[in-house]
RODO-70336 format. One line per 8 residues: their letters; for each residue x, y, z of N, C-alpha, C. Coordinates in Angstrom, 3 decimals. Example, Ala and Ser with C-alpha at 12.3 -4.5 7.8 and 13.67 -1.06 7.14 Angstrom:
! RODO-70336
AS	13.190 -5.690 7.800 12.300 -4.500 7.800 13.200 -3.300 7.800 | 12.850 -2.250 7.080 13.670 -1.060 7.140 12.900 0.030 7.870
! end
This chain:
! RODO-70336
XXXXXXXX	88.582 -49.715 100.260 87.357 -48.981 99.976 86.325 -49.888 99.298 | 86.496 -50.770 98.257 85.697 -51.599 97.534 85.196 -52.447 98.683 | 85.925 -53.040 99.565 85.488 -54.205 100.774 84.590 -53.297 101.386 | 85.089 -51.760 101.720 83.740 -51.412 102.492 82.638 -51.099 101.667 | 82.701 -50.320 100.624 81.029 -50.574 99.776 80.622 -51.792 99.626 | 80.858 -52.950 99.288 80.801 -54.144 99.323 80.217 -54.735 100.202 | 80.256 -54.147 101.738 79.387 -54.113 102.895 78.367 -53.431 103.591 | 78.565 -52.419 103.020 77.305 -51.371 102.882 75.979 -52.057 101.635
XXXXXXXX	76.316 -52.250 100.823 75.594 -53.073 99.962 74.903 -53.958 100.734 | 75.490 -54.767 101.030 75.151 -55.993 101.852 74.059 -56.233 103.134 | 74.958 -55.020 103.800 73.788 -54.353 105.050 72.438 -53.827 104.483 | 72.563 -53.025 103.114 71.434 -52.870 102.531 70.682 -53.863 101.952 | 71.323 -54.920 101.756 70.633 -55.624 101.017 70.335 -55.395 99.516 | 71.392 -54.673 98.954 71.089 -54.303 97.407 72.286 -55.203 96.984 | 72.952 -56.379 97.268 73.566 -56.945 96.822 74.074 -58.304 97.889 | 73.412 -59.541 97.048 73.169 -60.700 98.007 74.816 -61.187 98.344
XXXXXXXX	75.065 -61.931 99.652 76.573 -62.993 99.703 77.078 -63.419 98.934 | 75.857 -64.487 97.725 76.770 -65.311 96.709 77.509 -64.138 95.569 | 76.540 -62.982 95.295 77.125 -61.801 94.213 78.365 -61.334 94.298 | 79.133 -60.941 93.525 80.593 -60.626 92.937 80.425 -59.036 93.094 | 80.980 -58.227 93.361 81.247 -56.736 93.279 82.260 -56.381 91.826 | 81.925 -55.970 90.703 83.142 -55.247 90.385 83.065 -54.023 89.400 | 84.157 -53.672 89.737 84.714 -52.413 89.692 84.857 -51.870 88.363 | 83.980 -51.358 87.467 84.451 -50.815 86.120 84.338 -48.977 85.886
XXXXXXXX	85.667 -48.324 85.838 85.944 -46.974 85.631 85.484 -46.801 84.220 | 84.609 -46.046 83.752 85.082 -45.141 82.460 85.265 -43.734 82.352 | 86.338 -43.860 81.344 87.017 -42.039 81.685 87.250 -42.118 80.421 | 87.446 -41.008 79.887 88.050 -40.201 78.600 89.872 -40.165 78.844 | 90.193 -39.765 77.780 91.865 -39.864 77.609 92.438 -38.638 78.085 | 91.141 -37.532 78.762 92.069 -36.589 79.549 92.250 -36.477 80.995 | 91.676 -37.529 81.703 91.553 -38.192 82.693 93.183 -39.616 82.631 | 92.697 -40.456 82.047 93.380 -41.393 81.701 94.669 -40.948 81.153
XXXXXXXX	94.879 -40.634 80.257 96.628 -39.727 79.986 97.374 -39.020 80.697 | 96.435 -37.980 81.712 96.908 -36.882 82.427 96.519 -36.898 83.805 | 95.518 -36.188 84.399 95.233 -35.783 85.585 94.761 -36.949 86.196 | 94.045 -38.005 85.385 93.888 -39.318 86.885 95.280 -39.928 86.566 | 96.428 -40.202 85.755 97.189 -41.139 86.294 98.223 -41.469 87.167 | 97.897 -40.382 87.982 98.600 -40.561 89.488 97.907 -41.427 90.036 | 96.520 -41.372 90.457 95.715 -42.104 91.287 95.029 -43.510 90.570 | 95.346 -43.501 89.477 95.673 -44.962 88.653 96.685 -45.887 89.059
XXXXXXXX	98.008 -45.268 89.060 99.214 -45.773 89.033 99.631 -46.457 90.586 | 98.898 -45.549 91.431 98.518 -46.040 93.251 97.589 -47.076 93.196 | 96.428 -47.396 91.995 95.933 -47.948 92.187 96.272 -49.120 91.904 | 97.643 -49.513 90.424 98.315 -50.402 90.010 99.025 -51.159 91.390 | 99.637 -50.046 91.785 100.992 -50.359 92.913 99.908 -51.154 93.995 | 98.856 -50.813 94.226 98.511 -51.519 95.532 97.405 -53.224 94.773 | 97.427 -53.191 93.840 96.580 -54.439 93.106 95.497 -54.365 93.240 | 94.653 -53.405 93.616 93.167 -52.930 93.592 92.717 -53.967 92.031
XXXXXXXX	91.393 -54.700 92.499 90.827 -54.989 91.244 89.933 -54.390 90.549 | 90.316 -53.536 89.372 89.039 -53.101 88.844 89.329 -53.168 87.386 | 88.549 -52.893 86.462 88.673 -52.925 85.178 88.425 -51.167 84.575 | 89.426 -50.872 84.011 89.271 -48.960 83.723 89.617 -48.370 82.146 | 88.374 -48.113 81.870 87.935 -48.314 80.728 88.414 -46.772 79.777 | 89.226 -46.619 78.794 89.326 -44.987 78.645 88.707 -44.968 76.911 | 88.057 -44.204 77.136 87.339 -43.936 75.972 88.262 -42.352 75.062 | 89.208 -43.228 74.564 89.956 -41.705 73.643 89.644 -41.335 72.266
XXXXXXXX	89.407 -40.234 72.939 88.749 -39.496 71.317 90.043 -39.065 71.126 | 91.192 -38.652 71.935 92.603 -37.800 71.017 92.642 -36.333 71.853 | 91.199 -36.047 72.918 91.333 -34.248 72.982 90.121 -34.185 74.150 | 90.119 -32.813 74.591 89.444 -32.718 75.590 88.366 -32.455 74.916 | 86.883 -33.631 74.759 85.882 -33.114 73.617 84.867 -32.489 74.363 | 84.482 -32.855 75.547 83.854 -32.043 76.689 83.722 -30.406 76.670 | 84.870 -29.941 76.385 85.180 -28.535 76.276 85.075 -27.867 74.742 | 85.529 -28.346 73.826 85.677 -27.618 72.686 86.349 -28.295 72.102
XXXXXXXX	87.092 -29.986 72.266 88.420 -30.198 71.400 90.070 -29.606 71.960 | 90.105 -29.074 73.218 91.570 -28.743 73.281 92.148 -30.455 73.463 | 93.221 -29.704 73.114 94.876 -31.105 72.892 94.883 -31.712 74.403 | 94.805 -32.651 74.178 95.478 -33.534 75.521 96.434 -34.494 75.371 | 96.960 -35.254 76.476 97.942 -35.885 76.314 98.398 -37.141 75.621 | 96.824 -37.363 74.977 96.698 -38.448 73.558 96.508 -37.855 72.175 | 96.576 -36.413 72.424 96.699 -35.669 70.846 97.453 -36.134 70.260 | 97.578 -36.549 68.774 98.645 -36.714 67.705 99.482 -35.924 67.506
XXXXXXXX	100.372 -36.207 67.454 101.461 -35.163 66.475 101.025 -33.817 65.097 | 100.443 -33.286 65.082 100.306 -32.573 64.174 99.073 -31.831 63.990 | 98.173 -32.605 64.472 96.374 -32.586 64.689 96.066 -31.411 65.087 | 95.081 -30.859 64.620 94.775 -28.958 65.005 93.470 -29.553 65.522 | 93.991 -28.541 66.953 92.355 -28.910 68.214 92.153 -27.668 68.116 | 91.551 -27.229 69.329 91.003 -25.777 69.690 91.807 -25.062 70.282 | 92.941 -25.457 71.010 94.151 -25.019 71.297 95.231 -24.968 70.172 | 95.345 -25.984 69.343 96.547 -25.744 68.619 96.544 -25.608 66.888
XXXXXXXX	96.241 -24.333 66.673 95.524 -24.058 65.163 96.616 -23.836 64.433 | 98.128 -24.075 64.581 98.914 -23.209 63.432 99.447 -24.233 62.390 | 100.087 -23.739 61.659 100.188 -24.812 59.856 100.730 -26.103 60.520 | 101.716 -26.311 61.723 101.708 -27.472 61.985 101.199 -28.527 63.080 | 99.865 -27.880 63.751 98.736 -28.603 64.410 100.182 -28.748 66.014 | 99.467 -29.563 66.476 99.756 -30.086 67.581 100.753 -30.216 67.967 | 102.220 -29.373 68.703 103.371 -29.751 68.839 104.083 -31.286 69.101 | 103.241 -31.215 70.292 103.725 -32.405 71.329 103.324 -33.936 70.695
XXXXXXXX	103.721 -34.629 71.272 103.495 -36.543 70.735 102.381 -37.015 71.607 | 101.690 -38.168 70.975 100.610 -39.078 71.839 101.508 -39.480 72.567 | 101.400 -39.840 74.321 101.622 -40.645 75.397 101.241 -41.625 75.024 | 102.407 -42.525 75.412 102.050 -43.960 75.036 101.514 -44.768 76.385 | 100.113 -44.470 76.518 99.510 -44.961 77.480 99.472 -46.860 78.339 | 99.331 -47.051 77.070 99.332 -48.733 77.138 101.059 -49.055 77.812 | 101.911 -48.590 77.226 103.439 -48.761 77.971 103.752 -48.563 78.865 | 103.355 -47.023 80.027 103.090 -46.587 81.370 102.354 -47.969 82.155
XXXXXXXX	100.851 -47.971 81.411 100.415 -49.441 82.642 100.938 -50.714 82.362 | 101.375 -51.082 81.174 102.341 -52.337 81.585 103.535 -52.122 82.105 | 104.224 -51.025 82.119 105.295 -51.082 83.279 105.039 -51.063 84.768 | 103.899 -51.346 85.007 103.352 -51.296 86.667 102.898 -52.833 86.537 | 103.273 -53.577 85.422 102.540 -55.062 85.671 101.290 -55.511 86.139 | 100.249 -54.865 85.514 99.203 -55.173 85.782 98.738 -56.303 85.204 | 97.498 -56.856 85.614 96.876 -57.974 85.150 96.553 -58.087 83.590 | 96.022 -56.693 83.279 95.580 -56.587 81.764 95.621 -55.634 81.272
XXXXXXXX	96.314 -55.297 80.183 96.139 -53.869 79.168 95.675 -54.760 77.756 | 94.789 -53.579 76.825 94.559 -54.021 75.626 94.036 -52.568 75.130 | 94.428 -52.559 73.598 93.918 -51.547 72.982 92.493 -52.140 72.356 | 91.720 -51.591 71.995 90.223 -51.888 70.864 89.969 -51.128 70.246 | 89.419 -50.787 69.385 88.467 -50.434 68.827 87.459 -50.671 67.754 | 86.150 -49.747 68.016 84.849 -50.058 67.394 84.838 -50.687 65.882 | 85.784 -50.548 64.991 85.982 -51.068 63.869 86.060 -52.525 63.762 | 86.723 -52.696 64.520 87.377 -54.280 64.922 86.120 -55.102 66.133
XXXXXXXX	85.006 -54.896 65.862 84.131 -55.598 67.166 84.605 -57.275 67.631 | 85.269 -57.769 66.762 85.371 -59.414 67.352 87.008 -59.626 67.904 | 87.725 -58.410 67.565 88.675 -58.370 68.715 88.575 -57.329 70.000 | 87.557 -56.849 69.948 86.895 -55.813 71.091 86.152 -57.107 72.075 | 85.367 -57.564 71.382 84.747 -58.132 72.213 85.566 -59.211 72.625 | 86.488 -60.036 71.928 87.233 -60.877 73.068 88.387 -60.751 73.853 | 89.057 -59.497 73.616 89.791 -58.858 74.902 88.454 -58.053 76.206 | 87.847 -57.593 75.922 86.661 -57.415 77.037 86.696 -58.822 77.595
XXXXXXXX	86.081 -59.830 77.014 85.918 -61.200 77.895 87.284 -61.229 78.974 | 88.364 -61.251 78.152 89.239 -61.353 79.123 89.556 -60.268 79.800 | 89.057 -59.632 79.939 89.559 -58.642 80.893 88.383 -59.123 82.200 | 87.408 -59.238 82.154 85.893 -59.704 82.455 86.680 -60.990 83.516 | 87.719 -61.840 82.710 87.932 -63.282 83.431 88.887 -62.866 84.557 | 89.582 -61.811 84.495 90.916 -61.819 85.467 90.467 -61.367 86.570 | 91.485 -61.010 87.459 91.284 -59.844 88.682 92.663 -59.370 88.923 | 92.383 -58.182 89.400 93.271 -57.498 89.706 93.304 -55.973 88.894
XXXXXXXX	94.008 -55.099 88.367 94.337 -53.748 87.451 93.907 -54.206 85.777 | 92.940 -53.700 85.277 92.880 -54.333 83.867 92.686 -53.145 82.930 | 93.095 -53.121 81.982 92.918 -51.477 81.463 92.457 -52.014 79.917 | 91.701 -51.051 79.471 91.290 -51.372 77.684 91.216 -50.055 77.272 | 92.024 -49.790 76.387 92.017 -47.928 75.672 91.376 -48.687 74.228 | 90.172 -47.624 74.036 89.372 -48.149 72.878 89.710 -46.794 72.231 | 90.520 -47.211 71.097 90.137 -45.502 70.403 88.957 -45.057 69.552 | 88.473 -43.608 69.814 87.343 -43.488 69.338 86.988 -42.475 68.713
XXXXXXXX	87.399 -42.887 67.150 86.938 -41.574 66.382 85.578 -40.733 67.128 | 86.422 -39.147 66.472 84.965 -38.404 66.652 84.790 -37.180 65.897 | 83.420 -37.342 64.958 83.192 -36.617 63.912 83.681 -35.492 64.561 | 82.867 -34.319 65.176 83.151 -33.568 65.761 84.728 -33.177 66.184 | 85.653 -33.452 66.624 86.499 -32.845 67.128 87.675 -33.350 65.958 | 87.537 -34.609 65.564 88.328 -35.102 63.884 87.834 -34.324 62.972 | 86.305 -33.823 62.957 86.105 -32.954 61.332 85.948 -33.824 60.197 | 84.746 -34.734 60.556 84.122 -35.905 59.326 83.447 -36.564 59.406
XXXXXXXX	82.684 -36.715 58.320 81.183 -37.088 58.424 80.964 -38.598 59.231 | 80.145 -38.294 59.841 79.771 -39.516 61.113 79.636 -40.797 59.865 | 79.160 -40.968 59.212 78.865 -41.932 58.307 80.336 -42.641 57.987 | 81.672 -41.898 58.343 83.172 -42.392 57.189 83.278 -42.923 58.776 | 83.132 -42.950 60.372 83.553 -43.959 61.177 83.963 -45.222 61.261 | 83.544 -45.989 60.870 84.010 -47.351 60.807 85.370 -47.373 59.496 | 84.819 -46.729 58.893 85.992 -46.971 57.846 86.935 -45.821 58.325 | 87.169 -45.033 58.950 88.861 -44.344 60.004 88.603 -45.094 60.700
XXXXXXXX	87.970 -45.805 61.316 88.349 -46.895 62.524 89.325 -47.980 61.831 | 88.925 -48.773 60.744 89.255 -50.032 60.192 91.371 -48.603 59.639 | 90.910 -47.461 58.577 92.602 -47.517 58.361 93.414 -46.760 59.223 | 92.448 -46.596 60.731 93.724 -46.502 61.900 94.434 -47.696 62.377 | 94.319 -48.887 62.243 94.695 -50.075 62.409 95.261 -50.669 60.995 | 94.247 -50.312 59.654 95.298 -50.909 58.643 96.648 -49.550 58.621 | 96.757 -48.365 58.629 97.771 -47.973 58.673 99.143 -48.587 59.865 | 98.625 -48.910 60.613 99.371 -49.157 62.015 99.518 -48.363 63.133
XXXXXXXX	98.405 -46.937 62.265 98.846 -45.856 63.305 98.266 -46.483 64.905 | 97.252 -47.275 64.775 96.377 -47.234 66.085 96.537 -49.092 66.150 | 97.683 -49.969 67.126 98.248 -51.380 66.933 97.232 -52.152 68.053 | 96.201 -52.875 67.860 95.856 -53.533 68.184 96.594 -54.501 69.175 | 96.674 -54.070 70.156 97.416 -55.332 71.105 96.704 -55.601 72.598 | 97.865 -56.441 73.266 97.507 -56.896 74.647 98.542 -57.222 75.295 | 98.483 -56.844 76.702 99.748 -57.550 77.764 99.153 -58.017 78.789 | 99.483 -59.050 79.060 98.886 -60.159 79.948 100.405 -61.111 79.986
XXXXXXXX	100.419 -61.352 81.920 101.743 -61.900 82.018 102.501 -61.610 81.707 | 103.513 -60.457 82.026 104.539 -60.202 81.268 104.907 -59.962 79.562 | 103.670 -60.040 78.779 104.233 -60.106 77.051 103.161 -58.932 76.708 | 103.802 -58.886 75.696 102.655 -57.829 74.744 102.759 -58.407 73.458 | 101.191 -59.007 72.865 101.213 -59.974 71.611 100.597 -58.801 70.728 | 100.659 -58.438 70.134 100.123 -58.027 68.739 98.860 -58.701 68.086 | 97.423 -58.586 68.164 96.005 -59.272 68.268 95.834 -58.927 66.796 | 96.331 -58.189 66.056 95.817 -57.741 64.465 97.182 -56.730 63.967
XXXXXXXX	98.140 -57.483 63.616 98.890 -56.677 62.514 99.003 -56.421 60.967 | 98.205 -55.740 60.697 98.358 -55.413 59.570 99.476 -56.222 58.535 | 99.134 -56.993 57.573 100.280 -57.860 57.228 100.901 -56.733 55.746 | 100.340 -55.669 54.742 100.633 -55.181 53.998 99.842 -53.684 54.741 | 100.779 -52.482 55.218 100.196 -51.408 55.486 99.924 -50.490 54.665 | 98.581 -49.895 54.728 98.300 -48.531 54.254 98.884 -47.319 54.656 | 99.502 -46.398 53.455 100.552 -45.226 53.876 99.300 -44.091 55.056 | 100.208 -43.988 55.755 99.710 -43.293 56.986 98.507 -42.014 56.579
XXXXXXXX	99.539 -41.428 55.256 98.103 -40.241 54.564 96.979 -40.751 54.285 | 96.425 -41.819 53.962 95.611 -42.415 53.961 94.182 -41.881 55.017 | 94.709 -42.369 56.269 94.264 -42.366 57.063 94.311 -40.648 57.503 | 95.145 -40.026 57.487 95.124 -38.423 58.170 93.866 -37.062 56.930 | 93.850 -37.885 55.949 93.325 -36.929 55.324 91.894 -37.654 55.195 | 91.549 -38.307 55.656 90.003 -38.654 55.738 89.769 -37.743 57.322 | 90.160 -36.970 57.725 89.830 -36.279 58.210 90.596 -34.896 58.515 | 89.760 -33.993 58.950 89.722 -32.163 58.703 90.747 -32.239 59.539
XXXXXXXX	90.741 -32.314 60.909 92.181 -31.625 61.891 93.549 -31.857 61.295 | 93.891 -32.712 60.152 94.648 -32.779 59.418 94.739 -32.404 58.005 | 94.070 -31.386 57.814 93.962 -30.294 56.098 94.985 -29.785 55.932 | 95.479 -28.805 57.087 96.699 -28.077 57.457 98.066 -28.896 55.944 | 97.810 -30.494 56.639 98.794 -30.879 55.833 98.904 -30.808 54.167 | 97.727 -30.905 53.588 97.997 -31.022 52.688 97.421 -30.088 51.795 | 96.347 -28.811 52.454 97.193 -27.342 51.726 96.770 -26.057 52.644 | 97.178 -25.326 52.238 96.786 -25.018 50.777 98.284 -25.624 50.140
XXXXXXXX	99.347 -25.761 50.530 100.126 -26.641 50.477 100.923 -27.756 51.126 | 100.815 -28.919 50.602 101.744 -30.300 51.075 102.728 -29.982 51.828 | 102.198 -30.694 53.135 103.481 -30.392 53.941 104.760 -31.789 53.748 | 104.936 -31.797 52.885 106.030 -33.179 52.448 106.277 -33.436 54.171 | 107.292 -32.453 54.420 108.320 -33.106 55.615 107.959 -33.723 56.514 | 106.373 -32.617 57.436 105.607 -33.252 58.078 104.961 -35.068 58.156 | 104.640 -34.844 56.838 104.125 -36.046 56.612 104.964 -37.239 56.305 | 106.354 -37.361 55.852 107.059 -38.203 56.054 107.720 -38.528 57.373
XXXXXXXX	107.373 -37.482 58.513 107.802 -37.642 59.780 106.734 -38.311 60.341 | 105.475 -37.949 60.314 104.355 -38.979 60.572 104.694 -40.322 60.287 | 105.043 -40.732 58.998 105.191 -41.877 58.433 106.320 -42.891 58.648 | 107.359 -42.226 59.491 108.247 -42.577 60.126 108.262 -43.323 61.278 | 107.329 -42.304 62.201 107.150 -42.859 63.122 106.553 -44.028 63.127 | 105.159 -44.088 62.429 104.622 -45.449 62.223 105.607 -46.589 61.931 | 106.432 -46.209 60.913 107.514 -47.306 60.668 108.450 -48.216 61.908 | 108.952 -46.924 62.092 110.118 -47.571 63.332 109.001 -48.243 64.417
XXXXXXX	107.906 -47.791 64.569 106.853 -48.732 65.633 107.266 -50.313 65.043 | 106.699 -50.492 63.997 106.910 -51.515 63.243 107.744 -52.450 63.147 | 108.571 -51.506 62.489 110.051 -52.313 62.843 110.679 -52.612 63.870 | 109.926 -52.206 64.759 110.818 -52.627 66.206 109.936 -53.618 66.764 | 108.903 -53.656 66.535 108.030 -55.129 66.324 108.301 -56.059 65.973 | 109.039 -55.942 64.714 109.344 -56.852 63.888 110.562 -57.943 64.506 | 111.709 -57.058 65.275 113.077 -57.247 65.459 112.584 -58.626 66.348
! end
C-alpha cells in the first residue's frame, strides 16, 4: 500500500523521485493497547516501515476518561469509581512489540526532553516497525493542576513506575534508571484518580501492592 501511494504522489507530482516517503501513525493508548493491535502486529509480521507513535494518557480521554488497556492498577476513570479504582493491570505494551522483533521500541516522555528527543532521532534513522509510547500526563482525566506536569512526568520515572527504555537488535537497555527511587506514593497522590487511596482512609494494602510491583520490575532488572 505505501509503494502504491508513493506512486500516486509521484504521478501527481506532490512528491519528487529523489524524496523519501515515510510513514508516521499517531494514536492514543486505546487504539495502541487494544483495538488497533491486531492490525499493528500484521503490520510487525510483514516488516512494513513505519514509525507509530502512541500518545498514552492511561484512558479513553476522547470520551470521558473510561479505563483502557493502559489503565493502572487502581486508578478511578469514568468507568471504574469504587474504593479500589481500576481492577485490571497496565498491558505491557513495549513487551508485545518487542516480541514481534521489530526494528525499534522506546518509551519517552515529556519530562525527560533530551532522552525523547534522541530515541526519536533514532527511530527517524532506521527502517522497518518502530514504535515510541510517550507517556502523557493529563490534567483532566489524572485530576491536577496543569502547572504540577512536568514534575508527575519527572516522579513517574524517578519512582520507576514509568522505565525509560529501548529495544533495538534484540536487547532492551534501560536509557534512565533511577539510581535511588522515590516511594511509588509519591507519585500516585500528586494526583486525584488516586485519593480513593489515601482516604477518607489509607488504603495500606493497596498501596504496598502498588509498591511491589514497581519493585519486582526492578529487581528483575537488576538480576
Amino acid at each position: 500500500m505505501l509503494a502504491a501511494f508513493r506512486a500516486i504522489l509521484l504521478e501527481r507530482k506532490r512528491l519528487s523521485s529523489e524524496e523519501d516517503l515515510q510513514v508516521v501513525v499517531l494514536t492514543g493508548d486505546g487504539a495502541a493497547y487494544g483495538m488497533g493491535l491486531s492490525a499493528t502486529s500484521s503490520a510487525m509480521d510483514r516488516n512494513l516501515d513505519f514509525i507509530y507513535l502512541c500518545y498514552d494518557n492511561e484512558g479513553y480521554g476522547n470520551t470521558g476518561q473510561q479505563y483502557s488497556s493502559a489503565t493502572p492498577h487502581a486508578a478511578a476513570t469514568a468507568t471504574s469509581r469504587g474504593n479500589r479504582g481500576y481492577p485490571g493491570y497496565k498491558k505491557d505494551l513495549f513487551a508485545i512489540w518487542a516480541a514481534h522483533r521489530p526494528a525499534y521500541v522506546a518509551t519517552v516522555i515529556g519530562a525527560e526532553p533530551l532522552d525523547l528527543a534522541r530515541k526519536i532521532e533514532t527511530a527517524r534513522s532506521l527502517r522497518g516497525p518502530r514504535m515510541i509510547i510517550a507517556l502523557a500526563p493529563c490534567p483532566t482525566g489524572w485530576d491536577y493542576d496543569p502547572r504540577e506536569s512536568i514534575n508527575i512526568g519527572r516522579l513517574a520515572v524517578r519512582t520507576g513506575v514509568w522505565p525509560l527504555k529501548e529495544y533495538r537488535d534484540g536487547k532492551v537497555v534501560h536509557t534512565k534508571a533511577p539510581r535511588e527511587r522515590v516511594p511509588v506514593e509519591a507519585y500516585l497522590q500528586a494526583q486525584g484518580r488516586f485519593d480513593h487511596l489515601f482516604k477518607p482512609q489509607r488504603n495500606d494494602k493497596l498501596l504496598a501492592e502498588l509498591q511491589a510491583r514497581v519493585d519486582a520490575y526492578w529487581d528483575a532488572v537488576a538480576e
